[in-house]
C-alpha positions in Angstrom: 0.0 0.0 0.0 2.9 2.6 0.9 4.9 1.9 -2.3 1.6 2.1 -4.1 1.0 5.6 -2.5 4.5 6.8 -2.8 4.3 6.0 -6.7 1.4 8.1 -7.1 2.5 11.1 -5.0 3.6 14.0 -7.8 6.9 15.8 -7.2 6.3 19.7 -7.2 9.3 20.6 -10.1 9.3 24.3 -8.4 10.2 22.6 -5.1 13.5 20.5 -4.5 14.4 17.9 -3.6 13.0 15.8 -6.5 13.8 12.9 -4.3 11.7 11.3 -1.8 13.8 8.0 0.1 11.9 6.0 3.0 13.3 3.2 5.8 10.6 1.2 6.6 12.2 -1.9 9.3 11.1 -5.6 8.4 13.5 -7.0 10.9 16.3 -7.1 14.1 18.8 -6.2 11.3 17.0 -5.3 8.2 15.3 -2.4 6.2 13.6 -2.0 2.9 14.5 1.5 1.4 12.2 3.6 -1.0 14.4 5.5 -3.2 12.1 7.7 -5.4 12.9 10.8 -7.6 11.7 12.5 -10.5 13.8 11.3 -13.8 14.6 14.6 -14.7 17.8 14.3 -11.6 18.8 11.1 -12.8 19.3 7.9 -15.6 19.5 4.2 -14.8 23.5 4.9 -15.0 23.0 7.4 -12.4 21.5 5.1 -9.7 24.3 2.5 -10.3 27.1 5.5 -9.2 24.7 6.4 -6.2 24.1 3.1 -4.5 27.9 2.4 -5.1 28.8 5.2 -3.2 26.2 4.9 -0.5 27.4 1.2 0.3 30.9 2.7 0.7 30.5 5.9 2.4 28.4 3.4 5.1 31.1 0.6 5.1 34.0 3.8 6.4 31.5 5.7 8.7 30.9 1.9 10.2 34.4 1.8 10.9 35.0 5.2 12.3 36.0 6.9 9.5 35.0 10.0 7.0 34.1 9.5 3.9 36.0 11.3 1.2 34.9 14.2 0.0 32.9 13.5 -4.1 33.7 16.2 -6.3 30.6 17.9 -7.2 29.3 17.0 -11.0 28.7 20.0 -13.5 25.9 19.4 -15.6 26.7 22.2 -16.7 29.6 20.8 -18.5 27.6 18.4 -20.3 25.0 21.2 -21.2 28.2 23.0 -23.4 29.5 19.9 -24.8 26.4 19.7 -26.5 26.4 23.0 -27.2 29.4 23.0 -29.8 27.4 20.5 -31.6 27.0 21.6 -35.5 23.2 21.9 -35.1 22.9 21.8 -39.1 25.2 18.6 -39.4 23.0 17.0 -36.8 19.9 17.7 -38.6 21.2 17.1 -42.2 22.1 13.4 -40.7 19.1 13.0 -39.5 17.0 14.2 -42.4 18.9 11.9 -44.9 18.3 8.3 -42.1 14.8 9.5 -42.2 15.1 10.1 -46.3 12.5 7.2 -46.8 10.2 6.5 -43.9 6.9 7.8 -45.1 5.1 5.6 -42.0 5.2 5.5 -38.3 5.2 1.9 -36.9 2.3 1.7 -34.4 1.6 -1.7 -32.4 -2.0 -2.5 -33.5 -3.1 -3.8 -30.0 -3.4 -0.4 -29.6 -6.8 1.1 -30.4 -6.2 4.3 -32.7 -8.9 6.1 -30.8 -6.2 6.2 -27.8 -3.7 8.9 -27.7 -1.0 5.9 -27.5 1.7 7.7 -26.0 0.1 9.9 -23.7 -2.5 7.8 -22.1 -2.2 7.4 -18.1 -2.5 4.0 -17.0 -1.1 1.7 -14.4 2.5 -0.2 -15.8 2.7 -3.7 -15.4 5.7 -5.5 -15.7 6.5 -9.1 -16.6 10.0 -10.8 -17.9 10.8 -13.5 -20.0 14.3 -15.1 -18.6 16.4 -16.9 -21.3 18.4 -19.5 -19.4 22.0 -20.0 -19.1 22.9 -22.3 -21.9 20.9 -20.3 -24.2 22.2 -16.9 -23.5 25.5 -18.6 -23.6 24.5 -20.0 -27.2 23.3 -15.8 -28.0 26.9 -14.7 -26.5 29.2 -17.3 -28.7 26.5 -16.1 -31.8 27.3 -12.6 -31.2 31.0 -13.0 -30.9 31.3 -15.2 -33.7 29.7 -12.7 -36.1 31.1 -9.5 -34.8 27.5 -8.7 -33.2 26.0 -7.0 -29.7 23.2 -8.9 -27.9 21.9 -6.0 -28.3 21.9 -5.8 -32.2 20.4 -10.0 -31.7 17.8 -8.0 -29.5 16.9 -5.0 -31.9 17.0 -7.1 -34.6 14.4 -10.0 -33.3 12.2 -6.6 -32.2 12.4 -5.2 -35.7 11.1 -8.2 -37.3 8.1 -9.3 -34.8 7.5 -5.5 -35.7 7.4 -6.6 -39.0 5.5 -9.2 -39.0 2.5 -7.4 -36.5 2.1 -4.2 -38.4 2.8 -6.3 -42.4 5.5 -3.5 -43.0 8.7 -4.2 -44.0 9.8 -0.6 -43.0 10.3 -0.2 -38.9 10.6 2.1 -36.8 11.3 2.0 -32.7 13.0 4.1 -29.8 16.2 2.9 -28.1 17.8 4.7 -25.4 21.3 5.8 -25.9 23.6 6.5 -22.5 24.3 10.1 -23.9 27.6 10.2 -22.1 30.2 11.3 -24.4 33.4 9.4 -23.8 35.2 13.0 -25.2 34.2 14.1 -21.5 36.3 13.3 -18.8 35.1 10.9 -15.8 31.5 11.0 -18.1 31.0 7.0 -16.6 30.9 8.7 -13.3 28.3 11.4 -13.9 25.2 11.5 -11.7 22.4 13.2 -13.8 19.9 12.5 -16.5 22.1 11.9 -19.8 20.2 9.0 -21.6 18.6 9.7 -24.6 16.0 7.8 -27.2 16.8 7.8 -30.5 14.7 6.1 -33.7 16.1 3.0 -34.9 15.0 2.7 -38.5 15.0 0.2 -40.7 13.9 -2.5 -43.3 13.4 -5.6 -43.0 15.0 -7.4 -46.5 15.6 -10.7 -47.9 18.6 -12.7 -47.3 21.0 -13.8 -44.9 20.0 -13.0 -41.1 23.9 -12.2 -40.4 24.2 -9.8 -43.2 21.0 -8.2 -42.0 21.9 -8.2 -38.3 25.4 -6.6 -39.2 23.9 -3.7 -41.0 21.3 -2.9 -38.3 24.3 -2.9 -36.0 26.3 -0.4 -38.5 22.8 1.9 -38.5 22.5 2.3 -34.5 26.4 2.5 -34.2 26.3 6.0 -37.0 23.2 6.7 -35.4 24.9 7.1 -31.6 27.0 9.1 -33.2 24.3 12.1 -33.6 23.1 10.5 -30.0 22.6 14.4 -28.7 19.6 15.2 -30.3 16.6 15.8 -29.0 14.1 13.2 -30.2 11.4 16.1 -30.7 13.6 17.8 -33.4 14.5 14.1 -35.0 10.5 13.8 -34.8 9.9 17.3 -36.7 12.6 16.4 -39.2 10.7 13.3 -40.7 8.0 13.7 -43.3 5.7 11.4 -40.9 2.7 13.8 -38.8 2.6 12.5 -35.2 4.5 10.0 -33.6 6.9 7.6 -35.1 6.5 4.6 -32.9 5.0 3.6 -29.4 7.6 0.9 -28.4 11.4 1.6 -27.3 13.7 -0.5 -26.4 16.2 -0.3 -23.5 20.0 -2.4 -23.2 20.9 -1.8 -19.8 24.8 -2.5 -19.0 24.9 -0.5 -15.9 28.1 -0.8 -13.5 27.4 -3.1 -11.1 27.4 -1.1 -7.0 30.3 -2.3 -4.9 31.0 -1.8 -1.7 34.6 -0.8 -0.6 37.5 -3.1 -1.0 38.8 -5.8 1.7 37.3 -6.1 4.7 33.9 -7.4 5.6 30.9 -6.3 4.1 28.8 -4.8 6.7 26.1 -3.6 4.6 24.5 -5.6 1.9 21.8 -5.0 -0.7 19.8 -7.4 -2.4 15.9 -8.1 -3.9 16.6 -4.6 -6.0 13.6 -3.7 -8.2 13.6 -0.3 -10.4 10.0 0.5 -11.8 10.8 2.9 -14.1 7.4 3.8 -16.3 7.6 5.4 -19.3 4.8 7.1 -21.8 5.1 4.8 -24.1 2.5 2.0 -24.7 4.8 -1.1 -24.3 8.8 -0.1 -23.1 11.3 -3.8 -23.3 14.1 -3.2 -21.1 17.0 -6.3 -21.8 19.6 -6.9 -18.8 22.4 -9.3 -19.8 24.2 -11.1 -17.1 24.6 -14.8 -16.8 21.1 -14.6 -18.1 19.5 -12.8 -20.7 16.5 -10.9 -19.2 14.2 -9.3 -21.3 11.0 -7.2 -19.3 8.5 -6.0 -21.0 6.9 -3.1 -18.9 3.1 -2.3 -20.8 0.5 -0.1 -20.3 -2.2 -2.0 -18.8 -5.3 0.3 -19.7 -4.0 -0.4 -23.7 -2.2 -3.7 -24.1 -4.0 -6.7 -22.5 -1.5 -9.2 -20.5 -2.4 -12.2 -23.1 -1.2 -9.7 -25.8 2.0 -9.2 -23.7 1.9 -13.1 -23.6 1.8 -14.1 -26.9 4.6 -11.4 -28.0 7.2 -13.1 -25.2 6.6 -16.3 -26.9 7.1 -14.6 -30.3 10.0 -12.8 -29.2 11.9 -16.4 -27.6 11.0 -18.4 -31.1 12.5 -15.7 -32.8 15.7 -15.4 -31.1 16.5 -18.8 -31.1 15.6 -19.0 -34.8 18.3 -16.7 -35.5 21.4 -18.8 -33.5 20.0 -21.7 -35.3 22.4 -22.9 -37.3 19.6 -24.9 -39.7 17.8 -21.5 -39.9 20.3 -18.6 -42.1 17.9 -17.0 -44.3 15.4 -14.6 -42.8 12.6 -15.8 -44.5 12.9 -19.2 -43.1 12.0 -17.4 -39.5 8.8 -18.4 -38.3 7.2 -16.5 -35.3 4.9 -18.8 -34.4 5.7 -21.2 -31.4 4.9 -24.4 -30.6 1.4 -24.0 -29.5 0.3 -21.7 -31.8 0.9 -24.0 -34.2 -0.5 -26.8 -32.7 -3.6 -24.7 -32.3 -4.0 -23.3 -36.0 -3.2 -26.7 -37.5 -5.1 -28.9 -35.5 -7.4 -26.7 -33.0 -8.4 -24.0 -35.4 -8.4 -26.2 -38.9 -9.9 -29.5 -37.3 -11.9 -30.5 -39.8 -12.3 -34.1 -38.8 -16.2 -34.9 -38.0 -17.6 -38.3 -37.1 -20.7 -39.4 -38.9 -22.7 -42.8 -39.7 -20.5 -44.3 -42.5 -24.1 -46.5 -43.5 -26.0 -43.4 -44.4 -24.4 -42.2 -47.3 -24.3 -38.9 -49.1 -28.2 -38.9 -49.7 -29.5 -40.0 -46.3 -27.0 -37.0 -44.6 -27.9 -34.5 -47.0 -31.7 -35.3 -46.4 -31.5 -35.5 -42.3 -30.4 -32.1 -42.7 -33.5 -30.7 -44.7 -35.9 -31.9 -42.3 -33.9 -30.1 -39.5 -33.6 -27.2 -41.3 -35.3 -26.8 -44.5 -35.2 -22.4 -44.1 -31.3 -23.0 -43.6 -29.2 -21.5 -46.5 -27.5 -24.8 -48.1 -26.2 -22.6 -51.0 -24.3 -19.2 -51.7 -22.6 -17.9 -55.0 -22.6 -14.4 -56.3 -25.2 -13.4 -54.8 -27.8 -16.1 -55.2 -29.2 -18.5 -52.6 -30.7 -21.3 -52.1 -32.1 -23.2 -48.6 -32.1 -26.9 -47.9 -35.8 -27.0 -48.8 -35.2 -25.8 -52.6 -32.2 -27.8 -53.0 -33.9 -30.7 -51.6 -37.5 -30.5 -54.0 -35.0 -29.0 -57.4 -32.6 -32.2 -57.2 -35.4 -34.4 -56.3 -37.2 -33.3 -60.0 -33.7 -33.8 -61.5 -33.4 -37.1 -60.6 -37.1 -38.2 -61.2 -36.3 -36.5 -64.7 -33.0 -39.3 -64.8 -34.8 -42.2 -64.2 -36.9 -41.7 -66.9 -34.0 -41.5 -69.1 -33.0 -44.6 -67.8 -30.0 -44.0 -65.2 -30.0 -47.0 -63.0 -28.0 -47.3 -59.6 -24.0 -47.2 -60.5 -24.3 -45.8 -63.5 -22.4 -42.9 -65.0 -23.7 -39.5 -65.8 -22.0 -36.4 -67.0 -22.1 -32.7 -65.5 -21.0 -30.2 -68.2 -21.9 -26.6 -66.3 -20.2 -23.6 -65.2 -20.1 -23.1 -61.6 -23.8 -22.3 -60.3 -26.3 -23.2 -57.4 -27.7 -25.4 -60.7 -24.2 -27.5 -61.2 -24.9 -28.1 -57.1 -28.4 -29.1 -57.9 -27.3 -31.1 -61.2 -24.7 -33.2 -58.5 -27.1 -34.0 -55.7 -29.8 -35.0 -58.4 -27.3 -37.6 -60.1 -26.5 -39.1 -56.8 -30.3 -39.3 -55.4 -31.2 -41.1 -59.1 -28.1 -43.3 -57.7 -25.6 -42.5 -60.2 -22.4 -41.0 -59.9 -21.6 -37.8 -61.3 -18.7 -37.3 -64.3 -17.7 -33.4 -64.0 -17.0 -31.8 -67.5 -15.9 -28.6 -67.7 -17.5 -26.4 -70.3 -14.5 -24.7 -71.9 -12.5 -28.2 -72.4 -11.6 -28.9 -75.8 -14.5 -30.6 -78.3 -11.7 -34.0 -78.9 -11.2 -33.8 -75.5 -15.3 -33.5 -73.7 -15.8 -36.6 -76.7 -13.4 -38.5 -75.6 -14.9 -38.6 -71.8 -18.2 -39.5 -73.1 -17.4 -42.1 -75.1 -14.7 -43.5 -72.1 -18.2 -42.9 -69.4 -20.5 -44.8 -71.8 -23.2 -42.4 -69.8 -26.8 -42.0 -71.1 -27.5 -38.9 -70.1 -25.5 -35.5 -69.9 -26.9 -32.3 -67.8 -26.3 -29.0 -69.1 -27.5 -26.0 -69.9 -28.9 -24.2 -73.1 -25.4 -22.0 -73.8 -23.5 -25.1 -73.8 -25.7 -28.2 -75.4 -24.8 -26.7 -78.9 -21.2 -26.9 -78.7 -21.5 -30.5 -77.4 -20.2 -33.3 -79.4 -22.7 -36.0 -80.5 -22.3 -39.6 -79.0 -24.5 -42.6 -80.2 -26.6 -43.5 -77.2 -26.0 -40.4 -75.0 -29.1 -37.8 -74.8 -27.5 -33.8 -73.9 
C-alpha cells in the first residue's frame, strides 16, 4: 500500500528535492529503502554511481571513518559539450536516415482512438528469462559474427514488428547512455544523460547475419548524432505525429560495490527499479549470466495475453536466428509451438464423425428436415435453402430415371459453376448414379473422348452449352 501511494505522489518541479527515500524496518537487522525521484535528476547509469557510493560511504562511517569528499558533478559541463554541436550537421544526418520513412510503426493492440503515448494507465511489468545455456549460445552467436546482444535483440524486435504491423519498413525508440566518452570521468556522472533515438530500418531478404550486421552499422552511426533531441529528429521526418509507441532499453549499468577488503557490513539485495515510461509497451533487456528481457506495458492499452503471446514470439525468434539450420530470414517463423498446434489442428480440425451406413443422400436429407429455411447454397449473390435444393434435385433425378440411369451408372455434369451445377450433383447421386464433372470450356476431342470413355446415357447442361457438345450414339444432352 505505501509503495503504491508513494508511486502516485507528484513531485512539485518548483520545489526541490526531486527525491523522496523512506526506511521502513522488516527486521532485528534489516530495512527495505524507497528510493524515489523524479527522472529529470537522474538515468539508470546514475543510480548504479549512487548506491555504489552509498554502500561505501556506510562501510568507512561503520568503521569510524569519513568519507572522502565526491567532487561535485557539472551538468553544466555536459550542457556545453552539447552546445558545440553543429546543429545543421546533426539535422542534415538526420534528415537523410529518415530520407525514406513515409510511416510510423504503431503496435496494433493499440486502439487508434487512444492517444497511444500519452495515455495514463497503471505499468505492469513481466520478464521472459532466457536461461544460461541459451544466453551462452546468443553470446558465442554474437561473438562469432562480430554482433552485440543487443543488435540480436533489436533485430528479433524489428522483425516481430514486421511481422504485426505487415511492413517491412520499422521504426522503434532505443535509449542511448548520452555520455560522451570526449568528456572526462563521463562513466561517473550523476544526472539525467540517456537519450532515445529512432532505430529505422527495413526488413530485407537474405541472410540473417548480413541483415543483423547492417542494423548494427545503422544504431552505431546513429549514436554518433546520440545528442539530439528526439522532438527535433521527430519534426525532421515527413511522418505527422508519432513515429513509434515501443522503445527498447540495453541496460549495461556498472554493477554497486562496496569498498574493498574487509567485511561487508552492509549488503543490498531483492533490487527492483519501476521505471514507467509514456510509451505503450517499453522492453528493457539486462544481460548477465542470463539474458533478461522485461516487457513493462501499459495495462489500460495492451492486455496481459497480448504481452503473452509477443514473449513467446519474441523467444521463437531469437533462437531461430542462432540456429544454425535456420540462415535465411525468411525461413524465421514467429509462431511457437502451440500456436501451431492450435492453427493446424485446434483452429483447422476439420475431422467430423458421422454414420458411415448413411451415405451422401441420407446425410444431405437428415439435414433438410432439420432445417429446411437453412441456406445450403451461396454464389454471387444467389441462394438457395435446404428445402429448394432438396425439391430442385429431387425433379432432376425423377427427370433421370426416366431416361434410364440405374444405380451405378455414370452420368456427365458439363456446367459452369452455379447453385444449378450443385443441384445437377445431388440430383445424379439421389437417381443413384455417380456424377462425371466436365468442364465447359474443355476442348470438343477432348469432352468426346470422356463421353465415349463414361459410356453415360444422359448429360446435364444448360442451353449455352448443349450446342457446342459433341454428339455420341446412345448419349441424350
Amino acid at each position: 500500500a505505501f509503495k503504491k501511494k508513494d508511486r502516485e505522489t507528484r513531485f512539485d518541479l518548483s520545489e526541490a528535492p526531486l527525491v523522496r527515500i523512506t526506511l521502513i524496518k522488516t527486521g532485528e537487522e534489516s530495512y527495505t529503502m524507497y528510493y524515489t525521484n523524479h527522472h529529470i535528476l537522474t538515468d539508470g547509469w546514475s543510480m548504479s554511481i549512487v548506491i555504489d557510493e552509498l554502500l561505501q560511504a556506510y562501510q568507512v562511517i561503520f568503521h569510524g571513518g569519513v568519507p572522502e569528499e565526491i567532487q561535485e558533478d557539472r551538468y553544466r559541463d555536459y550542457i556545453d559539450f552539447i552546445g558545440k554541436k553543429d546543429p545543421f550537421e546533426e539535422e542534415d544526418f538526420w534528415k537523410n536516415y529518415m530520407a525514406t520513412l513515409d510511416s510510423p510503426t504503431l503496435l496494433p493492440f493499440v486502439s487508434a482512438d487512444h492517444d497511444r503515448n500519452k495515455t495514463a494507465g497503471e505499468t505492469n511489468l513481466t520478464s521472459l528469462v532466457v536461461g544460461k545455456e541459451l544466453t551462452d549460445m546468443i553470446k558465442g552467436y554474437a561473438q562469432e559474427h562480430g554482433l552485440t546482444v543487443n543488435s540480436i535483440t533489436q533485430g528479433v524486435w524489428s522483425l516481430l514488428l514486421s511481422k504485426y504491423t505487415g511492413s517491412q519498413d520499422v521504426i522503434f525508440g532505443v535509449t542511448v547512455s548520452g555520455r560522451p566518452p570526449e568528456m572526462e570521468f563521463s562513466d561517473e556522472l550523476v544526472g539525467l544523460y540517456i537519450n532515445t533515438l529512432p532505430l529505422y530500418g527495413a526488413i530485407p531478404e537474405g541472410p540473417i547475419v548480413d541483415w543483423l550486421i547492417a542494423l548494427q552499422m545503422g544504431h552505431t552511426e546513429c549514436r554518433e548524432h546520440q545528442y539530439t533531441n528526439l522532438s527535433i529528429i521527430q519534426s525532421l521526418s515527413g511522418v505527422k505525429g508519432d513515429l513509434f509507441d515501443s522503445i527498447m532499453v540495453f541496460e549495461n549499468f556498472p554493477e554497486a560495490e562496496a569498498s574493498e577488503g574487509g567485511e561487508q557490513v552492509l549488503e543490498v539485495d531483492d533490487m527492483e527499479t519501476i521505471d514507467p515510461t509514456n510509451y505503450p509497451l517499453t522492453i528493457v533487456v539486462n544481460l548477465t549470466e542470463k539474458l533478461d528481457i522485461e516487457f513493462g506495458y501499459n495495462s489500460s492499452l495492451i492486455s496481459e495475453q497480448t504481452i503473452e503471446m509477443i514473449k513467446g514470439h519474441f523467444r521463437t525468434v531469437l533462437e531461430q536466428i542462432i540456429n544454425a539450420n535456420v540462415s535465411e530470414i525468411s525461413e524465421i517463423d514467429l509462431l511457437t509451438a502451440g500456436e501451431r498446434t492450435e492453427l493446424l489442428d485446434v483452429f483447422n480440425g476439420t475431422d467430423v464423425d458421422y454414420a458411415l451406413d448413411v451415405g451422401f443422400v441420407g446425410m444431405f436429407e437428415s439435414r433438410v428436415s432439420k432445417s429446411p429455411d437453412g441456406i445450403a447454397l451461396s454464389f454471387e449473390g444467389e441462394t438457395m435453402s435446404y428445402g429448394e435444393l432438396d425439391a430442385l434435385s429431387n425433379r432432376i433425378a425423377h427427370y433421370l430415371v426416366s431416361k434410364g440411369v440405374v444405380p451405378d451408372s455414370l452420368v456427365g455434369i458439363c456446367l459452369d459453376r452455379s447453385l444449378w451445377m450443385i443441384a445437377g450433383v445431388v440430383g445424379i447421386l439421389k437417381s443413384g448414379g455417380g456424377y462425371v464433372p466436365i468442364k465447359p470450356d474443355y476442348p470438343t476431342d477432348r469432352i468426346e473422348y470422356v463421353l465415349k470413355e463414361i459410356g453415360c446415357k444422359v448429360v446435364l447442361t444448360d442451353m449455352s452449352t448443349k450446342g457446342s457438345l459433341p454428339e455420341v450414339p446412345g448419349m441424350e444432352v
